[in-house]
Each structure stands twice: as C-alpha cells, then as structure tokens.
C-alpha positions as CSV (number, residue, x, y, z in Angstrom):
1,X,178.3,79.9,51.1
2,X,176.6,77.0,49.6
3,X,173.6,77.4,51.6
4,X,173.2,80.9,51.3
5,X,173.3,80.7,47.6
6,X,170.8,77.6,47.6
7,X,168.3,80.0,49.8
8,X,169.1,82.6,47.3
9,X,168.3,80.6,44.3
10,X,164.9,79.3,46.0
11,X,164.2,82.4,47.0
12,X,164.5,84.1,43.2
13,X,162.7,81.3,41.8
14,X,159.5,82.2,44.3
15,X,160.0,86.0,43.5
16,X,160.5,85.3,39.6
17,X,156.8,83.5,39.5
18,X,155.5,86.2,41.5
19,X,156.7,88.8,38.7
20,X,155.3,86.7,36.2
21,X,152.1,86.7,38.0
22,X,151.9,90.1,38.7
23,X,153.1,91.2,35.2
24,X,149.8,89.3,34.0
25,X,147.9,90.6,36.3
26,X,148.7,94.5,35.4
27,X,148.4,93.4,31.9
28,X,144.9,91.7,32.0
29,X,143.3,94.7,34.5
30,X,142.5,97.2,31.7
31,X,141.3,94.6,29.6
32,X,139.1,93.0,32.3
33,X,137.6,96.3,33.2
34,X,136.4,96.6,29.2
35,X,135.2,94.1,29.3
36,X,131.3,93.7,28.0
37,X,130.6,90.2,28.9
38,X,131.0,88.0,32.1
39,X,134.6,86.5,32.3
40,X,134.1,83.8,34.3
41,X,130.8,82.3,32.6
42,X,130.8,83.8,28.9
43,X,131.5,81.3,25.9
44,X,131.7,84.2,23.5
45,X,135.7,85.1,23.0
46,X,135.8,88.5,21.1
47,X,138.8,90.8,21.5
48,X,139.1,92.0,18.1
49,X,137.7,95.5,18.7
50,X,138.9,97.1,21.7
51,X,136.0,99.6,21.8
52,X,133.9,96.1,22.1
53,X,135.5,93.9,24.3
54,X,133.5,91.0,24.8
55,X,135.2,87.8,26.1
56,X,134.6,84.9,28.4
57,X,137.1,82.2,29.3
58,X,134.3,79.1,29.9
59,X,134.7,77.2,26.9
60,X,139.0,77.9,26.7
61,X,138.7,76.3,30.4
62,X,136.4,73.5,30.0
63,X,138.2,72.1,26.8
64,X,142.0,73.0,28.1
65,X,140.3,70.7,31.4
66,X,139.0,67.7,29.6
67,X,141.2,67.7,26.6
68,X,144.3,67.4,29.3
69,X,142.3,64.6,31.9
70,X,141.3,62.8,29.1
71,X,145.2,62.6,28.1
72,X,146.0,62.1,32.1
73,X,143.9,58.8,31.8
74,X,145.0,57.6,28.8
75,X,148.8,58.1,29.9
76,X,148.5,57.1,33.5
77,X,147.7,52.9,33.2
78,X,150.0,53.1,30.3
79,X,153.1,54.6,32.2
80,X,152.4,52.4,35.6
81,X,152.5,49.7,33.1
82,X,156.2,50.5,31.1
83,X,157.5,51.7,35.1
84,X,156.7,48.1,36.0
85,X,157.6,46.5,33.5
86,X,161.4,48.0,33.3
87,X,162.0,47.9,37.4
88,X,160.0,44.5,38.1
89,X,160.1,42.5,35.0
90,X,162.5,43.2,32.2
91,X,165.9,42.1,32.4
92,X,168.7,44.4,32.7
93,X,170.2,43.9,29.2
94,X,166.4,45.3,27.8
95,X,165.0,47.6,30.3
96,X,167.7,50.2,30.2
97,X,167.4,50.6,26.0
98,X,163.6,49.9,26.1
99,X,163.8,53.2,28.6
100,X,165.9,55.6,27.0
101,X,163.4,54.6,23.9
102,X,160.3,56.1,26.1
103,X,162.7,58.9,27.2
104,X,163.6,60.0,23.6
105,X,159.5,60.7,23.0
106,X,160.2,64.0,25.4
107,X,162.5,64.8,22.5
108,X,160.5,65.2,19.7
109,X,159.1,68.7,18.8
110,X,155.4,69.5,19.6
111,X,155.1,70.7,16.0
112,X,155.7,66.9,14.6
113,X,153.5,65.8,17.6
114,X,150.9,68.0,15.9
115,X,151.5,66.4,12.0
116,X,151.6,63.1,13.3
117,X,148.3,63.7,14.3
118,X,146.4,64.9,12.3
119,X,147.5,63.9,9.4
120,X,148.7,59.8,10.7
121,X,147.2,59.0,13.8
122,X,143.4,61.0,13.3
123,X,142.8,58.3,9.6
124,X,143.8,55.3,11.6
125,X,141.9,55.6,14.8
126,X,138.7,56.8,13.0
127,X,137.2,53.7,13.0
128,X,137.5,53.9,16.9
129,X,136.2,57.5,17.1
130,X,132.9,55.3,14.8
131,X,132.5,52.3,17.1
132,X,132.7,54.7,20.6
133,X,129.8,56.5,18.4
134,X,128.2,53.9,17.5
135,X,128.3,51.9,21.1
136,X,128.4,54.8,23.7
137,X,126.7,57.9,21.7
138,X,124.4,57.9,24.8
139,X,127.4,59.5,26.7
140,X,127.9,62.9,26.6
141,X,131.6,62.4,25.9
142,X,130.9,60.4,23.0
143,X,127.7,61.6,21.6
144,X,127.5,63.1,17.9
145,X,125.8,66.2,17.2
146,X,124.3,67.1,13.5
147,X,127.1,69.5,13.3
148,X,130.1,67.3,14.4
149,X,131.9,67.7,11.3
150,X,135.1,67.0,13.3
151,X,134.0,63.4,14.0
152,X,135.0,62.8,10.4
153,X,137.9,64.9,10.1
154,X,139.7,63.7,13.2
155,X,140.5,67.8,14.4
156,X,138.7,66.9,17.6
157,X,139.1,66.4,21.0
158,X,139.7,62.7,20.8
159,X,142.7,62.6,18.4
160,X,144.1,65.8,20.7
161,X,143.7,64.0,23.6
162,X,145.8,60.9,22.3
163,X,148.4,63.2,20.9
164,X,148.7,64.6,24.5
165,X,148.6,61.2,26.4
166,X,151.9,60.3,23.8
167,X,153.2,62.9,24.7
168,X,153.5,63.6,28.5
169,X,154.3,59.5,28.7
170,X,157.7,60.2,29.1
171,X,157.2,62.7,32.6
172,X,155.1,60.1,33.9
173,X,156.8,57.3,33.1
174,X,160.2,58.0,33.7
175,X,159.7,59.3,37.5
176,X,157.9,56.2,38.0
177,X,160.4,54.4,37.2
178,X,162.8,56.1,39.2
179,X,161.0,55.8,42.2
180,X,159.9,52.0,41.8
181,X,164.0,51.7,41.4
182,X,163.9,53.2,44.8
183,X,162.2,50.6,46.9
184,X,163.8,49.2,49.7
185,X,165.6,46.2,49.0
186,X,164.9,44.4,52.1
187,X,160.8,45.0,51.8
188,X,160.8,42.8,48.8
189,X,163.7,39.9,49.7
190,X,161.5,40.2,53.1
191,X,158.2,39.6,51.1
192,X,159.9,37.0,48.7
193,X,161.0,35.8,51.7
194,X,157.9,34.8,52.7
195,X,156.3,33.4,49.5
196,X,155.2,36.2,47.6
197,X,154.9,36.1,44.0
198,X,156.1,38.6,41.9
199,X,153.2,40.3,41.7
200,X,152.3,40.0,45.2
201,X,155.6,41.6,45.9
202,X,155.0,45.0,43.8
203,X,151.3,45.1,45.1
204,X,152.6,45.1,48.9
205,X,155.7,46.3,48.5
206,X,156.4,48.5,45.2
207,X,152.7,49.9,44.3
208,X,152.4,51.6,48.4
209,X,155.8,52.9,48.5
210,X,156.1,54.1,45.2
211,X,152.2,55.8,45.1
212,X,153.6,59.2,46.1
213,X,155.7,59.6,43.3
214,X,153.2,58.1,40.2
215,X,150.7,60.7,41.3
216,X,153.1,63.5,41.9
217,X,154.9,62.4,38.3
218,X,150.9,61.9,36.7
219,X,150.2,65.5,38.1
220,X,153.2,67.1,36.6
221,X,152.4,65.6,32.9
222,X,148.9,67.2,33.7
223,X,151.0,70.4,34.0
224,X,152.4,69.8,30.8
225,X,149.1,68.6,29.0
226,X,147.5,71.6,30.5
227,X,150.0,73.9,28.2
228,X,150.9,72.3,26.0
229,X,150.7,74.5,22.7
230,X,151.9,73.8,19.1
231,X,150.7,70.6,18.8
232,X,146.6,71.3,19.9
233,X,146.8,74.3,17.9
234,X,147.7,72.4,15.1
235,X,144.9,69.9,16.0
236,X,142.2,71.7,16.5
237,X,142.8,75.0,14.4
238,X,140.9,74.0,11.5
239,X,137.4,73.6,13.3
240,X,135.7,75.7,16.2
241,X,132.6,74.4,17.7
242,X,131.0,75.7,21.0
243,X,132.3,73.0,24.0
244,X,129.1,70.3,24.8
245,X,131.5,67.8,26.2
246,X,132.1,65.8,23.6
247,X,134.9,64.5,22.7
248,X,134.5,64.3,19.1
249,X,133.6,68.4,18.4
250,X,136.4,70.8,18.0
251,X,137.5,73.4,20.3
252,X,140.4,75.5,21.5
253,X,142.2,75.7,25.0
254,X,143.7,78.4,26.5
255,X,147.3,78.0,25.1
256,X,146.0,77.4,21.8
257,X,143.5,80.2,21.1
258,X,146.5,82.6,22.1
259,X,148.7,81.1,19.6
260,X,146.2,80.9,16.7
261,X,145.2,85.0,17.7
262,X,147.7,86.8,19.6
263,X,150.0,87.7,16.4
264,X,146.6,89.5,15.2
265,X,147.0,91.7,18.0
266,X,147.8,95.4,17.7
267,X,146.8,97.0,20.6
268,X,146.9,96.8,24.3
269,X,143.2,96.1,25.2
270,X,142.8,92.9,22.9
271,X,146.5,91.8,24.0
272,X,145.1,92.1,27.9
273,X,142.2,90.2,26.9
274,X,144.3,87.3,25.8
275,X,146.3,87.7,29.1
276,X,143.8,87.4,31.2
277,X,143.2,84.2,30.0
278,X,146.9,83.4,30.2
279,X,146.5,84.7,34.1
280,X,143.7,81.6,34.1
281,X,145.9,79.1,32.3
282,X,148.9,80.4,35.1
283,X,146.9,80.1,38.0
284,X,144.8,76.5,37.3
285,X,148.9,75.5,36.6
286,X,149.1,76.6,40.1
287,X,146.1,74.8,41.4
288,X,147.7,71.4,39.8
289,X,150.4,72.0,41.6
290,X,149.2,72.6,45.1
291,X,146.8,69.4,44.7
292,X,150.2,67.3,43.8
293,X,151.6,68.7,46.6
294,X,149.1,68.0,49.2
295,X,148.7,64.3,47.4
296,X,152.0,63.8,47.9
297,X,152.4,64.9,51.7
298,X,149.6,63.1,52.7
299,X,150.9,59.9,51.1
300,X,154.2,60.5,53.2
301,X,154.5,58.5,56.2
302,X,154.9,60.5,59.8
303,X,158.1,60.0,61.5
C-alpha cells in the first residue's frame, strides 16, 4: 500500500507539471500566432492591442539571466562560507542559534525584501555602485551610459541582484549545511589521524564529498532567483531601459513584467502574450533543473 501510493504521488506530481505546461502552452499558441514581431529575438514587448501584437522575450530573458547569476555568485562563497563555518568551526552551543538565524531570512516576505531595498540597502551601497563605475566602467557589466539614470537611483540591476543573493542564502546555505553534517565520520578522524589540519580535513575530506549537494542546493536558489517576483518588481518598476548588460540600467524579468502588466489585461490575446513568456520562464526553470541534475549524477561516485 505504501509503495503504491508513493508511485502514485510521484506519478501525479510528473502529470501535474505536465498540465501546467500544456495549459501554457494552449494559452500562449493564439497569442504567438499574432504575433507581429520575432519572439525569440525581439526587445520590443507590446501586448496592449491585440489587433497589434508585437512582442519579443530577449530583453525579459537576458535580464531574468544575469539579474539571477549575478545573485548566484554573490550567494554562493557566502553560503559555502556560513555551511563551514556552523559544521567545521563553530561550537555547538552557537552554530545551532547562529543557523536557525540564516534560516529565518526564508521567512521574511518578498514584499519587505523589495522595501528594504530600495529604499535601505540601494542609499548605502551607492558609493559602491560609484567606485565599480569609477574603477571598472571599461566592463560592460559596470559601464555607465548617458542615460543610466538608475545608477543614481539604486532601481537597477545591481541593488536587485543583492536583494536576490539575501535572499536565496537560506536554500543554499542550509542544504550545505546538511550535507557537510553528513560526512563520514571516519574520513575525517582518518585524516586527523594522519596530521591534517582543520582545513586540510574539509578540503580532502568535507569540500569532495559534500560538492554534490552545494551545487545541487546553489542551483535550486537559482530556481528561486529565476522567479522570484514581488521583490524585483518592486526594484525595478520605477525605471525601464533597454538591456546593454549593465548592471547599473533598469530592466524587467520575466516574473516581474507579468506582475507590473497582467492586471491591465482584458482580453485573451494580450493575456497569451504574457504567457508565453511565462511558458519561457517555465521551461529555462526546467533547464536549471536538468543541469542540477546531471551536475549532481556526475558528481556521484559508481558503485
């Protein structure tokens, strides 16, 4: 009984994303076929009049892709760091309060999130957004355009991408930590054993067992980053600005531009244009995934 209603549960799960998908796609066909620019390669996004239907998805996808990597590197050192720190070096009497502290971040609303930045965290770190300006404006990802009003504001790419980084910490950090907690016992008395120092012991012994589960937990905050909602839209509302990869202009993603513009909505061509861009959002979540996956297997020694 209990394994036929496991296989029946993992079973509804796989046919439940399938509905989803197909829903979407049904939705964003009649749209797509309206459509008077390219899809793929447009940066124009205009669904307002369905008897004009011109929208392209290059811009929502190359912002939703840097905005969320640019979190993914932030948060990534950061979380190997606390995982560390509260399995190899804290003591007991710390490391469990000190995590349930990270933890509770997964708790607070995306809408604060949002606040925080813009209106706390954009002021503070604009002397940073200057000196990156100032030192590496050769870059593309920190070059300054005439235009780049955001620079000043702090509704850019920059402050997003910090929000995010806060704020898919937790995912990453706390399945680190779990598997790090997992490491065989007799690996590291074996390598303390021998004369390792501490840090020899987590580079030989914690880092190569654990690597599996950081990048599968650093892929699934990507997931998150990738749509994540409220807190971008809040970000990044005031100011739009065409995408030239850096991270101090404006922009929207694909989660985003559906929450600032679907309510707008009153008909079924404009709503399938938004879809369709919610079937792209769906199936790069999907591409994430699959990439985790094979990460992960490859990482996982052959019996």
């Amino acid at each position: 009984m209990f394994g036929g209603l496991a296989t029946g549960s993992g079973w509804f799960v796989v046919l439940l994303i399938g509905a989803i998908g197909l829903f979407l796609l049904i939705q964003a066909v009649p749209a797509l076929l309206a459509d008077h620019a390219n899809f793929l390669t447009s940066r124009e996004f205009d669904a307002g009049d369905p008897a004009n239907l011109r929208f392209g998805i290059l811009d929502l996808l190359l912002v939703t892709v840097e905005v969320s990597v640019f979190a993914l590197v932030l948060a990534m050192p950061v979380g190997l760091g606390i995982a560390l720190f509260l399995t190899q070096y804290a003591p007991r009497r710390l490391a469990k309060p000190f995590g349930y502290l990270v933890d509770l971040l997964a708790a607070v609303p995306s809408i604060i999130f949002g606040l925080w930045g813009l209106l706390v965290l954009a002021p503070v770190i604009y002397p940073v957004a200057e000196g990156l300006n100032g030192a590496l404006g050769w870059f593309f990802l920190f070059k300054s355009y005439p235009d780049n009003v955001p620079i000043v504001r702090g509704a850019n790419l920059f402050t997003a991408g910090i929000v995010l980084a806060v704020m898919i910490l937790p995912i990453i950090t706390a399945i680190t930590r779990e598997v790090f907690e997992r490491t065989p016992r007799m690996q590291i008395e074996g390598a303390l054993a021998l004369g390792a120092t501490r840090w020899e012991v987590i580079r030989t012994t914690v880092l190569p067992f654990g690597r599996a589960g950081y990048v599968s937990a650093s892929m699934l905050g990507l997931g998150r980053a990738l749509g994540e909602t409220i807190a971008l839209m809040i970000i990044l509302a005031s100011v739009a600005a065409p995408f030239r990869g850096s991270l101090f202009d404006g922009g929207a993603t694909f989660a985003s531009k559906i929450a600032l513009s679907f309510a707008e909505l009153n008909n079924a061509l404009s709503a399938g244009a938004y879809i369709a861009a919610g079937l792209v959002l769906f199936l790069l979540t999907f591409a994430v995934n699959a990439a985790a996956r094979a990460i992960v297997n490859r990482g996982v020694p052959k019996s």
